[in-house]
C-alpha positions as CSV (number, residue, x, y, z in Angstrom):
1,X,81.0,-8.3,19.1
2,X,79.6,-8.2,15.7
3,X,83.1,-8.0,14.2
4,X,84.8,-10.9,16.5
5,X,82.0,-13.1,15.5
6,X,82.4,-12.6,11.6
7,X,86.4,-13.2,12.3
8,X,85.9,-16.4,13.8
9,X,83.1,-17.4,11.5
10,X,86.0,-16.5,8.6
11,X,88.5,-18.6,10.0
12,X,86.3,-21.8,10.6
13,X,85.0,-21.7,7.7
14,X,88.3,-21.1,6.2
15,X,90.1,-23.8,7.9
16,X,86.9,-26.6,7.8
17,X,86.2,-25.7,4.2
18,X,89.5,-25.0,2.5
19,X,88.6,-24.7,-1.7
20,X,84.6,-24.3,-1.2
21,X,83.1,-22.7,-3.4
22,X,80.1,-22.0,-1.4
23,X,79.6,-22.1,2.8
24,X,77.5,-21.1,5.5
25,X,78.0,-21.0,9.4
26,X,76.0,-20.2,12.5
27,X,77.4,-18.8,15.6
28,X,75.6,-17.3,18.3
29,X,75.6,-13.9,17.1
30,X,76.3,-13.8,13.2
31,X,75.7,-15.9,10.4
32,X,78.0,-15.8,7.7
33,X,77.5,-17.0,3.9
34,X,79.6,-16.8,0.7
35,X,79.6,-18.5,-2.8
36,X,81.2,-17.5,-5.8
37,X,77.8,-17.4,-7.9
38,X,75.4,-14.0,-6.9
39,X,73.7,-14.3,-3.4
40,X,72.0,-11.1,-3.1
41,X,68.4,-11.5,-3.7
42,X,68.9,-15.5,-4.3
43,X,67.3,-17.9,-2.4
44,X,69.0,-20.8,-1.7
45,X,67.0,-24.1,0.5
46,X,70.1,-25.9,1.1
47,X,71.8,-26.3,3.7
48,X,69.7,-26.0,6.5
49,X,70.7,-27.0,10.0
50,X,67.8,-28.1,12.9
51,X,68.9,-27.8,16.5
52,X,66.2,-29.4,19.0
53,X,65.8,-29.2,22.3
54,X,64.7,-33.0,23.2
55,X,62.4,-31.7,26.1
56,X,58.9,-32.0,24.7
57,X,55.5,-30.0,25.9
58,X,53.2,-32.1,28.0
59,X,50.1,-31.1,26.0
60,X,51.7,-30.5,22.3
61,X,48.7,-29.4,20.3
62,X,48.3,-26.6,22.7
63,X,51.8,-26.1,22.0
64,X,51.9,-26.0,18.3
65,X,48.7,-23.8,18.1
66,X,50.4,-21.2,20.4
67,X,53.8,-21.3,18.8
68,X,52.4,-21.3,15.2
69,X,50.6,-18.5,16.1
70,X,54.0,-16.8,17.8
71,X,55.7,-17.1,14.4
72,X,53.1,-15.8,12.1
73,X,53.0,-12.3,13.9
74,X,57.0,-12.6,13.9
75,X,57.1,-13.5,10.7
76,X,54.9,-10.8,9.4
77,X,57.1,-8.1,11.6
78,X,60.3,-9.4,9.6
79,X,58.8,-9.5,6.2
80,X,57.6,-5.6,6.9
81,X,61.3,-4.9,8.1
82,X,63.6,-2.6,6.2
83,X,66.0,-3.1,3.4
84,X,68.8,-3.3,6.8
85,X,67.1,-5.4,8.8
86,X,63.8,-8.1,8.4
87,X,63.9,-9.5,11.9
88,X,60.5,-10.4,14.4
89,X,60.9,-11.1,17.8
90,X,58.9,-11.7,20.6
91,X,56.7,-13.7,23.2
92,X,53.5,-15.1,23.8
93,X,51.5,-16.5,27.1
94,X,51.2,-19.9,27.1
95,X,48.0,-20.2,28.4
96,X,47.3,-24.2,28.0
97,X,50.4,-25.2,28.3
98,X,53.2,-26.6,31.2
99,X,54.9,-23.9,29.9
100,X,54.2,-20.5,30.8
101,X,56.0,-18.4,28.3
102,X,57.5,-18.8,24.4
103,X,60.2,-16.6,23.4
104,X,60.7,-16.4,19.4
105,X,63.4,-14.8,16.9
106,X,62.9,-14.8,13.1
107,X,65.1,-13.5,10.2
108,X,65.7,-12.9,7.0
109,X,68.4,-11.8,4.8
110,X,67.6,-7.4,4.5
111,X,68.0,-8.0,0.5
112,X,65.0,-10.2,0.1
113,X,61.3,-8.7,-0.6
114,X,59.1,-8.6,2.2
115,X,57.2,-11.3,-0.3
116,X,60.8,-13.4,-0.1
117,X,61.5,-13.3,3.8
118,X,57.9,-14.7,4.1
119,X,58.2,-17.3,2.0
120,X,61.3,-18.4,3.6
121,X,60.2,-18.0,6.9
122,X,56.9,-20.0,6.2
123,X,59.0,-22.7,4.4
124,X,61.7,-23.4,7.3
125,X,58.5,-23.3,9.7
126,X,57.1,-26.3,8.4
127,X,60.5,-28.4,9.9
128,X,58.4,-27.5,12.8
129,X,55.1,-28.5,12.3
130,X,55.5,-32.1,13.6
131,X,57.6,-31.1,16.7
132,X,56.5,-30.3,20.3
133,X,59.8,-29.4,21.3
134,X,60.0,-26.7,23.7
135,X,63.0,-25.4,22.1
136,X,63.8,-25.3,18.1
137,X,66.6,-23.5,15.5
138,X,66.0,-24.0,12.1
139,X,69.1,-22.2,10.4
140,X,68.6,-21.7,6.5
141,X,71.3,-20.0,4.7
142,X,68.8,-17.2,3.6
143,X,66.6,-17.0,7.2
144,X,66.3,-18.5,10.6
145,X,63.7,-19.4,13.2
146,X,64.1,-20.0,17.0
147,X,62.2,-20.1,19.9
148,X,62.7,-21.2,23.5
149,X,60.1,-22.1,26.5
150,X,60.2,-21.2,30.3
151,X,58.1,-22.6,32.7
């Protein structure tokens, strides 16, 4: 699956972009990035893609307390990942919310320091800060948040 998805990833971008020097795409299950200066260990802000879902919690201070709360123990578990993998997910009880559950995914790129993948994390987070959506991706070229809601 891995594989397929990089394929595709290569042939969009190859076909969209012809003569970059520098792109990044999101699929569903891979993420792909090149540029012809270094990348390994570089953080780069730009670009960054938001996908919202435009369904908003009924009570969204609850909301944003809860789901900060969700991605600072996710980001922690991907900054104290391994050189192959800085990646957090999980879920938290929605306890004063219309919502009764929020999923979340963090990641980073495996090269960066746990010091990096929190810092990019936290930075990318902050897209989020104003929003009571109960569904969110921020997609950076060097990490990605997302989390989804069930009632």
């Amino acid at each position: 699956m891995c594989r397929a998805c990089i394929q595709s990833a290569s042939r969009e971008l190859l076909e969209s972009c012809p003569g970059a020097r520098q792109a990044a795409i999101w699929y569903e299950y891979c993420t792909l990035r090149y540029s012809d200066d270094p990348i390994h260990s570089t953080r780069v802000a730009d670009p960054v893609k938001r996908l919202r879902n435009t369904q908003n919690a009924a009570n969204g201070a609850a909301f944003k307390e809860d789901r900060a709360r969700l991605l600072a123990d996710l980001t922690a578990q991907a900054a104290n990942g391994t050189f192959q993998l800085k990646v957090g997910a999980g879920a938290r009880n929605l306890s004063r919310s219309d919502f009764a559950t929020i999923y979340g995914l963090v990641q980073c790129t495996p090269d960066f320091s746990s010091e990096e993948c929190r810092s990019c994390l936290t930075e990318i987070a902050e897209i989020l800060r104003n929003f009571t959506s109960i569904g969110f991706r921020v997609l950076g070229p060097d990490c990605v948040i997302r989390y989804e809601s069930t009632s």
